[in-house]
KEZA-923023 format. One line per field, with one value per residue: residue number from 1; residue in one letter; x, y, z of N, C-alpha, C, CB in turn. Coordinates in Angstrom, 1 decimal. Glycine has a CB too. Layout:
BEGIN
k [NUM	...]
r [a	...]
neast [X	...]
nnorth [Y	...]
nup [Z	...]
caeast [X	...]
canorth [Y	...]
caup [Z	...]
ceast [X	...]
cnorth [Y	...]
cup [Z	...]
cbeast [X	...]
cbnorth [Y	...]
cbup [Z	...]
***
This chain:
BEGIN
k [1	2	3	4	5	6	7	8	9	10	11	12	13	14	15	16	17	18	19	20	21	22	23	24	25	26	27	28	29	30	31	32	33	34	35	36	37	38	39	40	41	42	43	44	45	46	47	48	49	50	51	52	53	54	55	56	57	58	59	60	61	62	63	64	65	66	67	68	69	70	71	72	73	74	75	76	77	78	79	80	81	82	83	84	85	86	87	88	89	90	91	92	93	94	95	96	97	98	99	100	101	102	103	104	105	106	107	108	109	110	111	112	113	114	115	116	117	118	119	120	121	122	123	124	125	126	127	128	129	130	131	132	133	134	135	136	137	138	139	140	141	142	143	144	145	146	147	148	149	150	151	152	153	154	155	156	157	158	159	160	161	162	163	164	165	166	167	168	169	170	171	172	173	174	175	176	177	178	179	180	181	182	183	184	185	186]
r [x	x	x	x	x	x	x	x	x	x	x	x	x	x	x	x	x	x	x	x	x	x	x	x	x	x	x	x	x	x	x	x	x	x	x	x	x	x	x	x	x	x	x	x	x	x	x	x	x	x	x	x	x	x	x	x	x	x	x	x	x	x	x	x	x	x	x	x	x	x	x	x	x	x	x	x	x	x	x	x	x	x	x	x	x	x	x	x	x	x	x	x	x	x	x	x	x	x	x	x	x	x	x	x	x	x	x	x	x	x	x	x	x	x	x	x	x	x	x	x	x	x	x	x	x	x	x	x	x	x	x	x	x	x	x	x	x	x	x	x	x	x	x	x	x	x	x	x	x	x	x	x	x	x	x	x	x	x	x	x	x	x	x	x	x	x	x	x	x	x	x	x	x	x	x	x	x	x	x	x	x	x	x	x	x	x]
neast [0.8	0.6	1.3	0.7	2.3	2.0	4.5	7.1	10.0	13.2	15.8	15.5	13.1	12.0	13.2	12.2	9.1	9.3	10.3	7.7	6.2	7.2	6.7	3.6	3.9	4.4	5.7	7.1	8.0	9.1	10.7	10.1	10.6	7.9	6.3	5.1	5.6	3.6	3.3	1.1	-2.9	-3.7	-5.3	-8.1	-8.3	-5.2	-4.5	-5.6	-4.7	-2.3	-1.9	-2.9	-0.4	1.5	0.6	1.0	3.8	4.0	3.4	1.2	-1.1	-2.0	-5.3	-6.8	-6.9	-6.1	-4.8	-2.6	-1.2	-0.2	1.0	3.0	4.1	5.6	7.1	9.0	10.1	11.4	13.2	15.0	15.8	17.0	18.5	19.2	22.3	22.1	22.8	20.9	20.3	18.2	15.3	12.1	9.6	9.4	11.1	9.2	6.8	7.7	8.3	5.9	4.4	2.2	0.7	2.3	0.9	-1.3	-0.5	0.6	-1.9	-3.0	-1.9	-1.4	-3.9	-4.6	-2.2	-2.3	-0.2	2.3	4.1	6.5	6.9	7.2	9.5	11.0	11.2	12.1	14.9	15.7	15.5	17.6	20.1	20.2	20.8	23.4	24.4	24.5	26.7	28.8	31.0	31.2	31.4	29.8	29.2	30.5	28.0	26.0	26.6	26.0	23.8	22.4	21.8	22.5	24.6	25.7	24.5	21.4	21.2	21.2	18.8	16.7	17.1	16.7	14.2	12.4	13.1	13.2	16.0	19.7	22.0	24.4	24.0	22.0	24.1	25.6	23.3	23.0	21.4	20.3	17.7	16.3	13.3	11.5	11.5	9.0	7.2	7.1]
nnorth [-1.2	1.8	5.6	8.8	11.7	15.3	17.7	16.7	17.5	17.0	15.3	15.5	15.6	12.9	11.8	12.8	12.2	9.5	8.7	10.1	7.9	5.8	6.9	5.6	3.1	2.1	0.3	1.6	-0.4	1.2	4.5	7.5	10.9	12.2	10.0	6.8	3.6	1.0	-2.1	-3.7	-2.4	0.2	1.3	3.0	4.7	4.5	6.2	8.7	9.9	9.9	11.3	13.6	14.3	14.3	16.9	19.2	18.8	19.5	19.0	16.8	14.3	12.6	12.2	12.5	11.2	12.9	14.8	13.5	12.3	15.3	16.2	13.5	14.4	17.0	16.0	14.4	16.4	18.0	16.2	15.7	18.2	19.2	17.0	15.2	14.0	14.7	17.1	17.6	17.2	16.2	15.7	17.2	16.7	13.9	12.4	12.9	11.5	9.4	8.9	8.5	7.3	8.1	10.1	13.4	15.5	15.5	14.6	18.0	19.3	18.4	19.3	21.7	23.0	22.3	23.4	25.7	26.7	26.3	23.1	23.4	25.9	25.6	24.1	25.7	28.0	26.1	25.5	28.0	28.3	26.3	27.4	30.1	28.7	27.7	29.8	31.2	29.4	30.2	28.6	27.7	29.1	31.8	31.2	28.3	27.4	27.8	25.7	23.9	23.5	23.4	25.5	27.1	29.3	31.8	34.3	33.5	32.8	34.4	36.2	34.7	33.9	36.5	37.1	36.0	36.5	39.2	39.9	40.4	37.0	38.1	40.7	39.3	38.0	39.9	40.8	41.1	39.4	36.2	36.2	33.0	31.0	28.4	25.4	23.6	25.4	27.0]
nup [0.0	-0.7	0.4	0.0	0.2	0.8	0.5	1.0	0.7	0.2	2.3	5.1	5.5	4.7	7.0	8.7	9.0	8.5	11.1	12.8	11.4	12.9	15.6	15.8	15.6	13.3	11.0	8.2	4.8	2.5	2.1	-0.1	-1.6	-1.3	-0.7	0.9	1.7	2.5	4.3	4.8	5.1	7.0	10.0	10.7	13.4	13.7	11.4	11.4	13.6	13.0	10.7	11.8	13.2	11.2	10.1	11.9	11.5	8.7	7.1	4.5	3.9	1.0	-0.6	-3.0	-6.5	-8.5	-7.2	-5.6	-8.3	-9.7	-6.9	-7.6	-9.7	-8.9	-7.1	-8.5	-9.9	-8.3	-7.3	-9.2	-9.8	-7.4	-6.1	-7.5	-9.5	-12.2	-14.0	-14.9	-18.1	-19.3	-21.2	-19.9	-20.1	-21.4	-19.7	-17.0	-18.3	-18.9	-15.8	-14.9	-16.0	-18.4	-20.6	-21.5	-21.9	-21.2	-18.6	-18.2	-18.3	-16.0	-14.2	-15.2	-14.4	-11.2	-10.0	-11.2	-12.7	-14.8	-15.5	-16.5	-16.1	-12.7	-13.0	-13.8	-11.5	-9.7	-10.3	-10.3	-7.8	-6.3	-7.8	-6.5	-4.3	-4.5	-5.7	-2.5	-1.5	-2.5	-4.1	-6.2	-9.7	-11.5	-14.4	-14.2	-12.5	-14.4	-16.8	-14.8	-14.0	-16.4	-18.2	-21.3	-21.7	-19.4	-19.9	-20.5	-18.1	-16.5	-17.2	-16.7	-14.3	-13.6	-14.5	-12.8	-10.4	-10.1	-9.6	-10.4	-10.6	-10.0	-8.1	-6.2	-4.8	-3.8	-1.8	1.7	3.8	1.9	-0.2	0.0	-0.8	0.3	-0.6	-0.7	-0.7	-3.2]
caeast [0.0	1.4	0.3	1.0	2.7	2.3	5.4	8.4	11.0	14.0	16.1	15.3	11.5	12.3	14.2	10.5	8.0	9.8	10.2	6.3	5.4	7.6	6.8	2.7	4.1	4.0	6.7	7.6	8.7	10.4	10.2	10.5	9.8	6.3	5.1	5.6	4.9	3.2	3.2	-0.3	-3.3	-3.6	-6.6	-8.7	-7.5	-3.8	-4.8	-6.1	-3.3	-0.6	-2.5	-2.5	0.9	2.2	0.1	1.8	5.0	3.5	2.8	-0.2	-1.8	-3.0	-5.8	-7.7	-5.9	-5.7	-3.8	-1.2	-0.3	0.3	2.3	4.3	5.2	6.7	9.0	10.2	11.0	12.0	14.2	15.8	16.8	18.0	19.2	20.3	23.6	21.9	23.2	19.3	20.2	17.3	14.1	11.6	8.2	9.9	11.3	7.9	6.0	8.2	8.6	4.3	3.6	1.5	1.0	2.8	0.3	-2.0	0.4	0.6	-3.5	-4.0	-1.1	-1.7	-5.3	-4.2	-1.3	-2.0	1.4	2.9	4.9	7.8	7.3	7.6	11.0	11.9	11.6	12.9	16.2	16.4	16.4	18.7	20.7	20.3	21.7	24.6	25.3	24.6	27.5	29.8	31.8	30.7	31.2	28.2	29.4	29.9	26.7	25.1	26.7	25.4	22.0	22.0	21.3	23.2	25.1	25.8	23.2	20.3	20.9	21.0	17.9	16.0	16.7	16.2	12.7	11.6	13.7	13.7	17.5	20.1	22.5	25.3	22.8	21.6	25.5	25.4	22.5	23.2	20.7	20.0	16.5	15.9	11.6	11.2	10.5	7.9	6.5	7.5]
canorth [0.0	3.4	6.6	9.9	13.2	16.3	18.9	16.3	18.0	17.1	13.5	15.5	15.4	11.7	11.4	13.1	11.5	7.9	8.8	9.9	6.6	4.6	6.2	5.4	1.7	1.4	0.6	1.6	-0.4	2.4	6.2	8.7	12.2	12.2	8.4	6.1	2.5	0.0	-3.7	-3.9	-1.3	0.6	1.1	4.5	5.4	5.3	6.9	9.8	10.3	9.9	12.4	15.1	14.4	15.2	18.2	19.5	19.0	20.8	17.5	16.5	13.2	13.2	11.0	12.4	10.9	13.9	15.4	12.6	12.6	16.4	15.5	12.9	15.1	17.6	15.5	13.8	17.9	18.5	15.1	15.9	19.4	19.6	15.8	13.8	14.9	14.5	17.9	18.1	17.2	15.7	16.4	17.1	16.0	12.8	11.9	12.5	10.7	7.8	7.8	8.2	6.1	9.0	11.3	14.6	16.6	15.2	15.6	18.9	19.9	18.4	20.1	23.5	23.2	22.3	24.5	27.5	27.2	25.3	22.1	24.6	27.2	24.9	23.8	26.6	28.4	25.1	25.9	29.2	28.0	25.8	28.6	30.6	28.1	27.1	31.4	30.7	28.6	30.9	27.5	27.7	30.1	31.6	30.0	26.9	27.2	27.7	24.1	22.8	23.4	23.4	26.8	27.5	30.4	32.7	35.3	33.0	32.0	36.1	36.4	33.6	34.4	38.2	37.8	35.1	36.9	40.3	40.9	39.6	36.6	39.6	41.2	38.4	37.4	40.9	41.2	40.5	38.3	35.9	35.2	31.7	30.6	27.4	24.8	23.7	27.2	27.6]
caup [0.0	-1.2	1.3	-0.8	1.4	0.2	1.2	1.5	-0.3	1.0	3.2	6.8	5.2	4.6	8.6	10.0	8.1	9.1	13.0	13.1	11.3	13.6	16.6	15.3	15.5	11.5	10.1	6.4	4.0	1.6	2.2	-0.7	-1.5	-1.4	-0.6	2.4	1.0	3.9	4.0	5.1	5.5	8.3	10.5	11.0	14.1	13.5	9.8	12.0	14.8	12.1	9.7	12.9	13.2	10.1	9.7	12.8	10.8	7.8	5.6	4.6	3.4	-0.1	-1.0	-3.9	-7.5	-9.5	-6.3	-5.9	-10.1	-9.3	-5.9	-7.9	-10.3	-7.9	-6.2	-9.3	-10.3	-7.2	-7.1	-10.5	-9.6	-6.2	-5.3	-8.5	-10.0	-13.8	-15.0	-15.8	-19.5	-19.7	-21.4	-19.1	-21.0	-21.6	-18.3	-16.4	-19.3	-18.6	-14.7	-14.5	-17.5	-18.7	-21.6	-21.0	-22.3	-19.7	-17.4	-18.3	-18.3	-14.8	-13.6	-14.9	-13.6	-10.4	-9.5	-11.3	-13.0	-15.7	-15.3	-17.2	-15.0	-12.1	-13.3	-13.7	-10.3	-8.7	-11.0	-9.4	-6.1	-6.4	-8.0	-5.2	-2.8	-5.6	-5.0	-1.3	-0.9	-3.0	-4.1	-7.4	-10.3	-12.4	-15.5	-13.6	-12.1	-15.5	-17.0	-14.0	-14.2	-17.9	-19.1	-22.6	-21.2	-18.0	-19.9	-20.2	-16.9	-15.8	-17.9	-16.2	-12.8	-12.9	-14.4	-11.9	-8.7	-10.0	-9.9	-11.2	-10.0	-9.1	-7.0	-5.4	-4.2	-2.7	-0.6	3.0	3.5	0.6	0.1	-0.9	-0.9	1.2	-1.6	-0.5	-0.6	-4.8]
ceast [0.9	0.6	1.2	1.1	3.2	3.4	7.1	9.3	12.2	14.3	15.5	13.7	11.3	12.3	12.3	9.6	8.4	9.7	8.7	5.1	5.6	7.4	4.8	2.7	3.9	5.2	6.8	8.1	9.7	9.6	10.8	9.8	8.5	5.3	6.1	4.6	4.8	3.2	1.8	-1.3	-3.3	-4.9	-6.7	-8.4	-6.1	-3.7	-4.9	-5.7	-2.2	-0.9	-2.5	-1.6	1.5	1.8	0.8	3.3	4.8	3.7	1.6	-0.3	-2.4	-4.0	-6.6	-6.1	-5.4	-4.5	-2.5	-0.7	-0.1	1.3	3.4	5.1	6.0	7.3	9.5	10.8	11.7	13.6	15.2	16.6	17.7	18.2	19.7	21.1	23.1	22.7	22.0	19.5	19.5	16.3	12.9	10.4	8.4	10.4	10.2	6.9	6.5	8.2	6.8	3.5	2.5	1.8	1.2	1.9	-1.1	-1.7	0.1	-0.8	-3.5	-3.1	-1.3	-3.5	-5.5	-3.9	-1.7	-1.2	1.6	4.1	6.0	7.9	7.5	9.1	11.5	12.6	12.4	14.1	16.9	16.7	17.2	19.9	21.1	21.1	22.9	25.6	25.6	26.5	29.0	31.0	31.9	31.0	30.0	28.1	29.6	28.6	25.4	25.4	26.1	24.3	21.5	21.5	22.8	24.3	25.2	24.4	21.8	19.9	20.4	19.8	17.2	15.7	16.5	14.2	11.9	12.1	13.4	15.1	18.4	21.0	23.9	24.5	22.7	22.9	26.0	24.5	23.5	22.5	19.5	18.7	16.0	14.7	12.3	10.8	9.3	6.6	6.3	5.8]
cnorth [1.2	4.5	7.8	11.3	14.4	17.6	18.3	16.3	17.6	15.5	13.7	15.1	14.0	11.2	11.9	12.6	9.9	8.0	9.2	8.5	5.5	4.9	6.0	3.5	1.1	1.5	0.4	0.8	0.1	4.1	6.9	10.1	11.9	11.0	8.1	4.5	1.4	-1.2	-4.1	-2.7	-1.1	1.3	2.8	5.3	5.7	6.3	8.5	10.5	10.8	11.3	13.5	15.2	15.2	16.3	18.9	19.9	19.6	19.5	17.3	15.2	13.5	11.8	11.1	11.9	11.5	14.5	14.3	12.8	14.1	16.4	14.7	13.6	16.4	17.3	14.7	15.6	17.8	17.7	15.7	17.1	19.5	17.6	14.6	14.6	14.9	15.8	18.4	18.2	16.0	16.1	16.4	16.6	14.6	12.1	12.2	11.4	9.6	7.7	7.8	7.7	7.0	9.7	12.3	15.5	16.2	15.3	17.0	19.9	19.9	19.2	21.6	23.8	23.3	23.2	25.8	27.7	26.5	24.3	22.6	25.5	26.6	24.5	24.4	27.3	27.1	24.9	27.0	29.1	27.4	26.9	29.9	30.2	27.3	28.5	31.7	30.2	29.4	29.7	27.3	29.0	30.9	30.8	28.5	26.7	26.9	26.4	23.6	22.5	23.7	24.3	26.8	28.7	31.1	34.0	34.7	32.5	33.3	36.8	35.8	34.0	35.9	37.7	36.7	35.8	38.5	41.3	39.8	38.8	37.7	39.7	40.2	38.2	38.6	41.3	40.2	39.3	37.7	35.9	34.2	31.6	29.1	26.6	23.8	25.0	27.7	26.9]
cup [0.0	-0.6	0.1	0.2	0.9	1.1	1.2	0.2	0.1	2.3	4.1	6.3	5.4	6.4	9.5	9.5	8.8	10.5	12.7	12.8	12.7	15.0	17.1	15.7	14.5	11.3	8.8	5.4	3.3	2.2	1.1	-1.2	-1.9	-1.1	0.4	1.4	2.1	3.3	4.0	5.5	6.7	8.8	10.9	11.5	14.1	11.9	10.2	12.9	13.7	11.0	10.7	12.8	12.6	9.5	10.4	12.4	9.5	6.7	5.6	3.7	2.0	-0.5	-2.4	-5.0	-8.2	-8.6	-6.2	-7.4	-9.5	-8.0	-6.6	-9.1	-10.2	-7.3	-7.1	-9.8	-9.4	-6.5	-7.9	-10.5	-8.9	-5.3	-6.5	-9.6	-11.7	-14.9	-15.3	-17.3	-19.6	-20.1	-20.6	-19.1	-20.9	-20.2	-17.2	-17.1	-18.7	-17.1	-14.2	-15.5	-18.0	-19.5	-21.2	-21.2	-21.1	-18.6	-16.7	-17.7	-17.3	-13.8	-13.5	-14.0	-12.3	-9.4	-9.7	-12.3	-14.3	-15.5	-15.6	-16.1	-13.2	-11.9	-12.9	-12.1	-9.5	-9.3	-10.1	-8.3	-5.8	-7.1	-7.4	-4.3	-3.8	-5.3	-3.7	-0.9	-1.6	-3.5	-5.8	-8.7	-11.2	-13.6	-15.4	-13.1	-13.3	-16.2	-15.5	-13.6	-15.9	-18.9	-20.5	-22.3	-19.8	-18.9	-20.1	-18.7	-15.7	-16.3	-17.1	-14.6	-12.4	-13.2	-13.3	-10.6	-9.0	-10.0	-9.9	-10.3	-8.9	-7.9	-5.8	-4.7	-3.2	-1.5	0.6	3.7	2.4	0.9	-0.5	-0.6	-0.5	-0.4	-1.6	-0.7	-2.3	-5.5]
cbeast [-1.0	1.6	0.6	-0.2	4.0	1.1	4.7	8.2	11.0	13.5	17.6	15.7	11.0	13.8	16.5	9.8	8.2	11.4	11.4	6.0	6.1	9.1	7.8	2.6	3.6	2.8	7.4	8.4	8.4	10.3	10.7	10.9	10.4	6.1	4.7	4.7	5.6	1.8	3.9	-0.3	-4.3	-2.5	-6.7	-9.4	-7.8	-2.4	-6.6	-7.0	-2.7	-0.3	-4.1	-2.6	1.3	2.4	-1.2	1.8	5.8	4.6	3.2	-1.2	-3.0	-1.9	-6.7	-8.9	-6.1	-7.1	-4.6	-1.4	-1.6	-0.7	1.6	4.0	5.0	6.6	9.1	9.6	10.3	10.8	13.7	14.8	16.4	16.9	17.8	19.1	25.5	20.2	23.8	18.5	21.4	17.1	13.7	11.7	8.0	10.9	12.6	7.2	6.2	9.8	9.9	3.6	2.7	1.3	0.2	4.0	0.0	-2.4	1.6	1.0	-4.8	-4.6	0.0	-1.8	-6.1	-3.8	-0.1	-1.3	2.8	3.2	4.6	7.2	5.6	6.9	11.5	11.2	10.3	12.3	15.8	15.9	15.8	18.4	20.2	19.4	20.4	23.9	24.5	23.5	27.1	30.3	31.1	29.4	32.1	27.5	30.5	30.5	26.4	25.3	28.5	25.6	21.1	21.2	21.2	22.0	24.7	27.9	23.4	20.1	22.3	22.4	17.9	16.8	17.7	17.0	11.8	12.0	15.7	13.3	18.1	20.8	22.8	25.2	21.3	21.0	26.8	25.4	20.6	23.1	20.4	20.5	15.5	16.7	10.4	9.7	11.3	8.2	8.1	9.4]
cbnorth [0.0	3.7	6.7	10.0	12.9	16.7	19.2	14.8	19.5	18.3	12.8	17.4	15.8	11.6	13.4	14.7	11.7	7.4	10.4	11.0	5.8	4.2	7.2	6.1	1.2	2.2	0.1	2.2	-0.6	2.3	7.1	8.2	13.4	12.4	6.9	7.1	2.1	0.3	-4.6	-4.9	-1.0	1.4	-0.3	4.7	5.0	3.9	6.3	9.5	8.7	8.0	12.0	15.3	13.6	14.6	18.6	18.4	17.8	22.6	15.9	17.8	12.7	14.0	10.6	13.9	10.2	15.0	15.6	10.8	12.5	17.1	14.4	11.3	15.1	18.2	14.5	12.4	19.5	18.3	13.5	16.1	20.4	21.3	15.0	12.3	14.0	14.4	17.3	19.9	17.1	15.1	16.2	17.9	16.4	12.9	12.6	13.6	10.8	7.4	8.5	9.5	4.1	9.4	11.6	15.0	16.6	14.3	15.9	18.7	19.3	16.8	19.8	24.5	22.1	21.9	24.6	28.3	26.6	25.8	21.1	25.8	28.4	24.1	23.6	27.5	28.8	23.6	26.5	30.2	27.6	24.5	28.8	30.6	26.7	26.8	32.8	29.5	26.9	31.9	26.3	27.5	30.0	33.0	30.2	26.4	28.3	28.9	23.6	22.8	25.0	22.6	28.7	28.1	31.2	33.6	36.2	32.1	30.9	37.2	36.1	32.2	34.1	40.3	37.8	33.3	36.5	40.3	42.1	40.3	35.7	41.5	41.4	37.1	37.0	41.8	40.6	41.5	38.2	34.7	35.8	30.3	30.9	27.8	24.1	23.4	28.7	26.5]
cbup [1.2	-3.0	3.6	-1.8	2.6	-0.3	3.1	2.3	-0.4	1.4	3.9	7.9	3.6	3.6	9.2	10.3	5.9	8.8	14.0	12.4	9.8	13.4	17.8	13.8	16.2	10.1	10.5	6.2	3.6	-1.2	3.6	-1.5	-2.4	-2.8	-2.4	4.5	-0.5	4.9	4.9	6.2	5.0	8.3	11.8	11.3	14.9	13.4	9.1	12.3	15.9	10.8	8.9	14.3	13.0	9.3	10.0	13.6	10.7	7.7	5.7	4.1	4.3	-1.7	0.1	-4.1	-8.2	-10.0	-4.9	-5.8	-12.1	-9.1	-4.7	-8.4	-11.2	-7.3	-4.4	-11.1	-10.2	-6.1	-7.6	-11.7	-9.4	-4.9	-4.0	-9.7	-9.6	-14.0	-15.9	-15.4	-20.3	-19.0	-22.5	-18.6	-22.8	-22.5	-17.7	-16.3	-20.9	-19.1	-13.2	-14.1	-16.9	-18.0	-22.3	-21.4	-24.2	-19.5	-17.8	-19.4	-19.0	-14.1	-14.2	-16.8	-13.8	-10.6	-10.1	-10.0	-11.7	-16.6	-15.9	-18.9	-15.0	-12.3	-14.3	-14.6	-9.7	-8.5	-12.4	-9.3	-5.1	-7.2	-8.7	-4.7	-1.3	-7.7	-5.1	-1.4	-1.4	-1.8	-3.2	-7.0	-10.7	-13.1	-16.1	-12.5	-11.3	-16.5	-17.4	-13.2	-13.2	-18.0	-17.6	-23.6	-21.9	-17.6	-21.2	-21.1	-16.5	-16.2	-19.2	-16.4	-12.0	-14.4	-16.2	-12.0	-8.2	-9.4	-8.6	-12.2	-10.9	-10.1	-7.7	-6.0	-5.6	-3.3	-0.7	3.9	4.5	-0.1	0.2	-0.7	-3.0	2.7	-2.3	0.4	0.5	-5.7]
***
């Protein structure tokens, strides 16, 4: 049985989502961003403790179906950008298609319907925040940062992130304090 958790961006998400199961007295099979997969179902009342819980921690249960397909395909974005080294040379239509056995263009519809947003425009901002915390860390250069998130250049990448942030990577490396958006929060 596969439970569906909307908000878990991130391993610590993973580390609190598992400790609230386990101390429920369920234990998990697998935990990943967004699903907890059980061996056997689980009964009303712990359904209903465990679901306070993780509200508490700012997760939420998702049960309807149109809402999970939209949940799973923000934490395969969310996977792709900020936790697997791919480079993101991948096409992004195509790599959802395939990891939700689903037409992208359907994808796409229940997605924008959903969010608000576009599955593109999604990406995108979860680019920039990762780009943020790539300037964050000062370790990096912009031109390296631009091959590393796959933009074509340091000017599409100074294009991209002014009109989504408002100012430019420069800028950003000067404020005093950065402001990165919670991704959860994007």
């Amino acid at each position: 049985m596969k439970i569906y958790i909307k908000n878990m961006v991130c391993d610590r998400c993973i580390m609190a989502v598992r400790s609230e199961f386990e101390k429920s007295g369920i234990h998990p099979l697998a935990i990943e961003l967004g699903q907890v997969e059980l061996l056997n179902e689980w009964d009303e009342k712990n359904k209903l403790l465990l679901k306070k819980r993780l509200e508490e921690l700012g997760f939420e249960i998702v049960e309807d179906k149109i809402r999970i397909t939209v949940e799973k395909i923000k934490s395969l974005i969310i996977a792709l950008v900020h936790h697997q080294n791919l480079g993101l040379k991948v096409n992004l239509s195509s790599y959802l298609a395939q990891n939700l056995a689903q037409d992208y263009n359907t994808l796409s519809n229940l997605f924008s319907e959903v969010e608000g947003v576009t599955i593109e425009h999604f990406f995108i901002k979860q680019k920039i925040e990762k780009v943020k915390e790539l300037l964050t860390y000062n370790e990096l250069s912009l031109s390296e940062i631009a091959y590393k998130m796959n933009y074509s250049d340091v000017a599409h990448l100074s294009n991209q992130f002014k009109k989504i942030t408002g100012i430019t990577p420069t800028k950003f490396k000067l404020l005093d304090k950065n402001k990165r958006t919670q991704i959860d929060h994007l």
